[in-house]
C-alpha positions in Angstrom: 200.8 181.5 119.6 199.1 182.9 122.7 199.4 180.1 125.4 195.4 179.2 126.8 194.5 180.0 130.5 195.2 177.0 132.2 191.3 177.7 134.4 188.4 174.9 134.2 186.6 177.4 132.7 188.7 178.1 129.8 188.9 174.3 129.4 185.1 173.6 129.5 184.4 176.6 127.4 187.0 176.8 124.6 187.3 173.1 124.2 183.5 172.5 123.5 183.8 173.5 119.6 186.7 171.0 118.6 185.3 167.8 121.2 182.4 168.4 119.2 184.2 168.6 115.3 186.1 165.1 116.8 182.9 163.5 117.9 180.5 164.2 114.4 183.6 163.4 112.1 184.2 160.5 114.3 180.3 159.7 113.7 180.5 160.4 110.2 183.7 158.7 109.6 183.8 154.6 107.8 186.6 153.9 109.5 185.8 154.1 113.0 188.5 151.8 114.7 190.4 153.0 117.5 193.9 154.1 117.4 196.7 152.8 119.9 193.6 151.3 122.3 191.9 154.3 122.4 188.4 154.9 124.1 186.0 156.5 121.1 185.1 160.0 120.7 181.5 159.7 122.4 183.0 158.6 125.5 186.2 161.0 125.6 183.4 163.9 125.0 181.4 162.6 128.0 184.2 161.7 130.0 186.1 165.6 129.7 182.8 166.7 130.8 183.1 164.7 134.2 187.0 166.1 134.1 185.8 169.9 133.6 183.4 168.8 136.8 186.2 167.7 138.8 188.4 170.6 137.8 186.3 173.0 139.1 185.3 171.2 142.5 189.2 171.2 142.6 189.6 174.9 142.4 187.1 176.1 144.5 188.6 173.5 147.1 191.6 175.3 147.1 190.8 178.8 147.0 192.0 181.0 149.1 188.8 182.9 150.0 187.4 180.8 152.9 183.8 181.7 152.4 183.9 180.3 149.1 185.7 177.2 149.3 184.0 173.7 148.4 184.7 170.7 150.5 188.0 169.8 152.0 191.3 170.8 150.5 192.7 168.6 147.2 195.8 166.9 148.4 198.6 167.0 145.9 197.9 163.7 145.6 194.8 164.1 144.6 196.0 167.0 142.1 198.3 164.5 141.0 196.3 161.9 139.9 193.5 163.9 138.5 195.8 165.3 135.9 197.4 162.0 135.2 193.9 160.9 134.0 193.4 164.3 131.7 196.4 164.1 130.4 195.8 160.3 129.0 192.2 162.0 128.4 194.3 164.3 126.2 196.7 161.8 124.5 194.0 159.4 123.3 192.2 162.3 121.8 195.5 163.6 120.1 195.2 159.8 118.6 191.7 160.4 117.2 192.0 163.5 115.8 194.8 162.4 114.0 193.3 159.5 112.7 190.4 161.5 111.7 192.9 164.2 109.9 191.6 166.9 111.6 194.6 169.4 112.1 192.9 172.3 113.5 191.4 170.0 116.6 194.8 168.6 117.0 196.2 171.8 117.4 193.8 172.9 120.0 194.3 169.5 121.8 198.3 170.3 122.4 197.5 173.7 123.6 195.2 172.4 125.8 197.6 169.5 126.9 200.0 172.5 127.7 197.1 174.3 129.6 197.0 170.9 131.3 199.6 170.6 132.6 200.2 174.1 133.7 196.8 173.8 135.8 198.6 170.5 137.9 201.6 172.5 138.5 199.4 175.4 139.9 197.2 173.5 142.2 200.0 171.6 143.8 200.5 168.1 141.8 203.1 166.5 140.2 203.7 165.6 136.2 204.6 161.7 135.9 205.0 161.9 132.5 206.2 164.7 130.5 206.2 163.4 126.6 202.9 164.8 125.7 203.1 168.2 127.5 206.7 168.1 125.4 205.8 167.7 122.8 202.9 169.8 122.3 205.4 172.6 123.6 208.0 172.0 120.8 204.9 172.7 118.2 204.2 175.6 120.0 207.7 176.6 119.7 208.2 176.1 116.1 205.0 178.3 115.4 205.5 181.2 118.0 207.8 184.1 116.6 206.8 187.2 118.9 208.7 188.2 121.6 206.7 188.4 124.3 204.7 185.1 123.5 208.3 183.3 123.6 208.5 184.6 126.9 205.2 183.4 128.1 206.1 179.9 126.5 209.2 180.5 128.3 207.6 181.1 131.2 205.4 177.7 131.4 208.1 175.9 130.1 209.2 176.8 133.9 206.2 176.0 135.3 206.7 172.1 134.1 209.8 172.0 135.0 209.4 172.7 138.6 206.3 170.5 138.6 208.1 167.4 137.5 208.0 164.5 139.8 211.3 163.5 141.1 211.6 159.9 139.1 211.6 162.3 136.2 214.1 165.1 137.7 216.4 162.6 138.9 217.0 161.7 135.4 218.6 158.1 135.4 217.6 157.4 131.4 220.5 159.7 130.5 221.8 157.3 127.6 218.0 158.3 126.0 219.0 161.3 124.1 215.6 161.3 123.4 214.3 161.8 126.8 211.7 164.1 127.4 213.0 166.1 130.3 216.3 166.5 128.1 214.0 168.2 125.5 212.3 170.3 127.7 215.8 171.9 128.8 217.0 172.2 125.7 213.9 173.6 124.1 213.6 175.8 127.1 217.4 177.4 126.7 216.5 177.9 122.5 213.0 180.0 123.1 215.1 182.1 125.6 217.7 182.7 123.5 215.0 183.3 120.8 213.3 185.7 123.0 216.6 188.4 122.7 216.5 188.8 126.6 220.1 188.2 128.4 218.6 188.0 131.6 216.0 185.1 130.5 219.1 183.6 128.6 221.5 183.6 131.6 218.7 182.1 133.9 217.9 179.0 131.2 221.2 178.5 130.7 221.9 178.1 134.2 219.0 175.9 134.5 220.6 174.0 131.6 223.9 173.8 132.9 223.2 172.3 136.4 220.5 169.6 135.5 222.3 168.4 131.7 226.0 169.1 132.4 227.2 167.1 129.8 224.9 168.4 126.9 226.5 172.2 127.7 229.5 172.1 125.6 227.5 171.0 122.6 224.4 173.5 123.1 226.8 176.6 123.3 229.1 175.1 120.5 226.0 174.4 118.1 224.7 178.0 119.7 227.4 179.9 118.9 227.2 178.4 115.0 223.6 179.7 115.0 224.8 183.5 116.0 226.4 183.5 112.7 224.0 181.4 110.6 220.8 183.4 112.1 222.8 186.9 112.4 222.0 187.5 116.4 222.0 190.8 117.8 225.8 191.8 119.9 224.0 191.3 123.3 222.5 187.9 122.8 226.0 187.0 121.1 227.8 188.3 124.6 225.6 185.6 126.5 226.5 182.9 124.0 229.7 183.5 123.9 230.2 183.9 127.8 229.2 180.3 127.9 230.7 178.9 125.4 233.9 179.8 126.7 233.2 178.3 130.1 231.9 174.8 129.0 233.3 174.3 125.5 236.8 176.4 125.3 237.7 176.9 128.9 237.4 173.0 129.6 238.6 171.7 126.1 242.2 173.1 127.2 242.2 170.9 130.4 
């Protein structure tokens, strides 16, 4: 699965089809109460229009051609707190068009809640809360097989990492092994590993290793099961095993 451009453009443009499936199934729909407190379809539609708007003003702040810039710089803060409110944007319309059963709007939804989140990181903000933008990257995940689209999932899994806020990277629910910034590391060290590429492997796992010290020894215990199981190539076997050693057998013998 090819990862969207995370641009306003991309966002006004390619989401106009499925806002527009939501909103007439929504209209044509019985059953037309909300899920979970969510605003209805008509005014999510009219309200991602006002977000596409504010987008773009955004970019155009911050470009770095000065003849073309709009209006003073966005603040991070500003960045921030813009994408907080698509992001909700995103999750109560993720609630609709599952209510509605509409799987191929859903899909398009998390892409664009990756997309999302991607743009914040690029233009400065912070991400506050990372279980949406998790989630929608574990789907991607499980449907991505190529190569180089791991890598690019790999990439932006990167992306939100470095654009989490510190309450989130400081990561004091560690009895939650549910926790969404635990699942974004450990997703993140699988698609490399997925991806056949020691380099990419060694620079996850290092990743890994330094912010979830005590998941290590399991990972590259359960990892090392899976060279057999899925019948890895001898170089991604090498990384594996390099680690393995280190945080499973080197410190089980102390």
């Amino acid at each position: 699965m090819k990862l969207t451009d995370p641009s306003s453009q991309s966002f006004r443009q390619q989401l106009a089809e499925p806002l527009a499936e939501m909103l007439e199934t929504y209209q044509l729909s019985e059953d037309r109460s909300a899920p979970d407190n969510s605003s209805s379809p008509p005014l999510l539609v009219e309200t991602f229009q006002q977000l596409f708007d504010a987008m773009q003003q955004t970019e155009a702040s911050l470009k770095d051609d000065k003849s073309v810039q709009s209006g003073n710089p966005a603040s991070p803060e500003a960045v921030t707190e813009l994408g907080e409110y698509a992001l909700e944007l995103f999750d109560q319309s993720l609630h609709w068009a599952n209510h509605l059963n509409l799987s191929m709007v859903l899909n398009r939804l998390q892409a664009f809640t990756i997309a999302m989140a991607r743009w914040i990181a690029r233009h400065g903000g912070q991400l506050l809360h990372l279980e949406p933008v998790v989630d929608a990257l574990a789907r991607s995940a499980n449907r991505t097989q190529d190569p180089g689209e791991l890598l690019v999932l790999y990439q932006a899994m990167g992306e939100i990492i470095d654009a989490a806020a510190p309450v989130i990277r400081r990561d004091l629910e560690k009895t939650n092994p549910g926790r969404p910034w635990r699942i974004l590391h450990l997703n993140r060290a699988i698609v490399a590993t997925r991806s056949h590429q020691p380099d990419i492997m060694d620079e996850a796992f290092a990743v890994l290793t330094e912010h979830l010290p005590e998941d290590a020894a399991g990972f590259f215990t359960q990892g090392m099961e899976q060279m057999d199981l899925l019948n890895y190539p001898p170089h991604v076997r090498e990384v594996i095993d390099r680690y393995y050693r280190k945080w499973s057998v080197n410190r089980s013998l102390h």
